[in-house]
C-alpha positions in Angstrom: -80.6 80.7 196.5 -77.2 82.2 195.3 -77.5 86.2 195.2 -77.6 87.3 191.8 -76.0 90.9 192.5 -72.8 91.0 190.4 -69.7 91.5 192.2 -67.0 94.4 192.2 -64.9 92.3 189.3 -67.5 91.0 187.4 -69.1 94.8 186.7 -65.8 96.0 185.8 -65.6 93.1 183.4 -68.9 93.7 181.4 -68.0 97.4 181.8 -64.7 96.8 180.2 -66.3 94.4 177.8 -69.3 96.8 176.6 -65.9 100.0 176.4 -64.0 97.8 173.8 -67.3 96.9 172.1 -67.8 100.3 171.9 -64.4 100.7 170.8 -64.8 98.2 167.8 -65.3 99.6 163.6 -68.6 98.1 162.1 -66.3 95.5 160.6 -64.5 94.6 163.7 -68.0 93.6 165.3 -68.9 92.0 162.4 -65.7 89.9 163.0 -66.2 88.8 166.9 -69.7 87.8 165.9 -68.3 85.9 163.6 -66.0 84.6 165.9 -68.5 83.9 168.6 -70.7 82.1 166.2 -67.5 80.2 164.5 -66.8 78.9 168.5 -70.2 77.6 169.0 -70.6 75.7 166.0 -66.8 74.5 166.9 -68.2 73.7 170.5 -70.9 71.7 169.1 -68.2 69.6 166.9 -66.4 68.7 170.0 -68.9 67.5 172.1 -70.6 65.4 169.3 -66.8 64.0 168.6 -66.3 63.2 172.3 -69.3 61.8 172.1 -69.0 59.8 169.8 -65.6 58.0 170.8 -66.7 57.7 174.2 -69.7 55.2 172.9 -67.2 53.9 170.5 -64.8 53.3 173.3 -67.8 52.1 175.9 -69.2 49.7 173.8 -66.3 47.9 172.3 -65.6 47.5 176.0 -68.8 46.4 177.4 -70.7 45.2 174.2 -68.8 43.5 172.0 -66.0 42.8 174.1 -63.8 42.9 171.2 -61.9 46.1 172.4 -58.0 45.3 171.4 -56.1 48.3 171.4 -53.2 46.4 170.4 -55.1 45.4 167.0 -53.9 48.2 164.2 -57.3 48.8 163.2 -58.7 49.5 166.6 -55.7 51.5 167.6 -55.6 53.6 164.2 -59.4 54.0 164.7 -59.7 54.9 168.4 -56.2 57.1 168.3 -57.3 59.3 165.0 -60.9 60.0 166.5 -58.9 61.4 170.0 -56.8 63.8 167.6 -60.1 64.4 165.5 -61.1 66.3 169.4 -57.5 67.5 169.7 -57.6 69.5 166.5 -61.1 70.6 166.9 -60.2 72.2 170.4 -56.7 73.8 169.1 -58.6 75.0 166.0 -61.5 76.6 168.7 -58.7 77.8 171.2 -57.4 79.7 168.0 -60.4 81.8 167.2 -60.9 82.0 170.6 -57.2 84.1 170.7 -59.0 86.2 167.8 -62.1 86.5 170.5 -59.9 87.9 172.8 -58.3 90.2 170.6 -55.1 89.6 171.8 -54.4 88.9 167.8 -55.7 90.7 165.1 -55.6 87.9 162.7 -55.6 84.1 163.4 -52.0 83.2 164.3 -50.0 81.7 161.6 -48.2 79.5 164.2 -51.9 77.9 165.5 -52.4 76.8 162.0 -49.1 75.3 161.1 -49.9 73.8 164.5 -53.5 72.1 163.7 -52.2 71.4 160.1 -49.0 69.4 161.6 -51.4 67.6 163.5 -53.7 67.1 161.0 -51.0 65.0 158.7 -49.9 63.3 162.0 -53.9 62.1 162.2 -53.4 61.3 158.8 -50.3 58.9 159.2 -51.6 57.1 162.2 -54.9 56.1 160.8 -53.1 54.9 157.6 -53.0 51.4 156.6 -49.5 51.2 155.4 -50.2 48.3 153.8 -52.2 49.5 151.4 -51.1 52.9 151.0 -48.6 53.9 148.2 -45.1 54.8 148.6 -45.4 58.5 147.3 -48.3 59.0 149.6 -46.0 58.3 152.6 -43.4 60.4 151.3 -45.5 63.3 150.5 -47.2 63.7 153.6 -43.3 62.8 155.2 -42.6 66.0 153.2 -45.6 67.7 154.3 -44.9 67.5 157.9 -41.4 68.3 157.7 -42.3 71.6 155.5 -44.5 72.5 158.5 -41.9 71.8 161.0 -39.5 74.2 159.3 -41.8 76.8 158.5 -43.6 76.6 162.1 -39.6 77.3 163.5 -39.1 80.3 161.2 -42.2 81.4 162.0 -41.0 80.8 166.5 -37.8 82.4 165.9 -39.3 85.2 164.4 -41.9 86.0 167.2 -38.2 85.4 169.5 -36.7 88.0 167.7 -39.8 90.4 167.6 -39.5 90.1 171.4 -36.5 90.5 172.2 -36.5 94.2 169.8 -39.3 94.6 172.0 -42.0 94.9 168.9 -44.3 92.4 170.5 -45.4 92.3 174.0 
């Protein structure tokens, strides 16, 4: 049976950990248990979406035998529900940053980030051919919006650095 005696590192840790707690305004604990609560409802969303494509995945393959991923509709299906668990786990590693209060506030880059890859879920589940012209060229617009404003947003934090205003 493993000993259960904490080590050296992991009692500084929780020491550290209850310091900061300590440290924290009524508001700011108010804010990591929302945080904490946010991840594990986040957590749960993963999971059930893994999950989920892995039977989708397993039983077009074994079941039906009908898995094509070279058929549109199977690849749009199959490729939006892997970036369904890609922007779940970007959005959790997010308010996990907040967790760790490295970050005060959500980062603004994290959700250009998950909203960039939300339209790019978006386009590859879309049947073009039923999808209007201005649809395409508004979420074309959308994405380029992001890209611009997620670069003013990077060459800001490289500036910010280099004055040495962020670590």
């Amino acid at each position: 049976m493993p000993d259960t005696v904490p080590t050296k590192n992991e009692g500084r840790a929780a020491k550290s950990f209850r310091d900061t707690w300590r440290a924290l305004s009524l508001y700011e604990k108010f804010e990591q248990a929302v945080v904490l609560v946010l991840t594990g409802v986040i957590a749960v969303i993963i999971v059930s979406a893994l999950w989920n494509l892995i039977l989708r995945v397993a039983l077009s393959l074994v079941l039906a035998d009908v898995f094509d991923p070279t058929d549109p509709v199977v690849f749009q299906t199959i490729f939006g529900a892997i970036f369904t668990v890609i922007i779940a786990l970007e959005f959790k590693r997010s308010i996990l940053v907040v967790a760790e209060r490295r970050f005060g506030v959500v980062q603004v880059r994290a959700v250009i980030l998950i909203a960039m890859l939300a339209i790019v879920r978006k386009l590859i589940i879309l049947d073009l051919s039923k999808t209007e012209p201005g649809i395409v060229l508004a979420l074309a617009t959308a994405i380029l919006a992001l890209g611009a404003v997620y670069w003013l947003v990077r060459e800001q934090d490289r500036r910010d650095r280099e004055a040495g205003l962020v670590e």
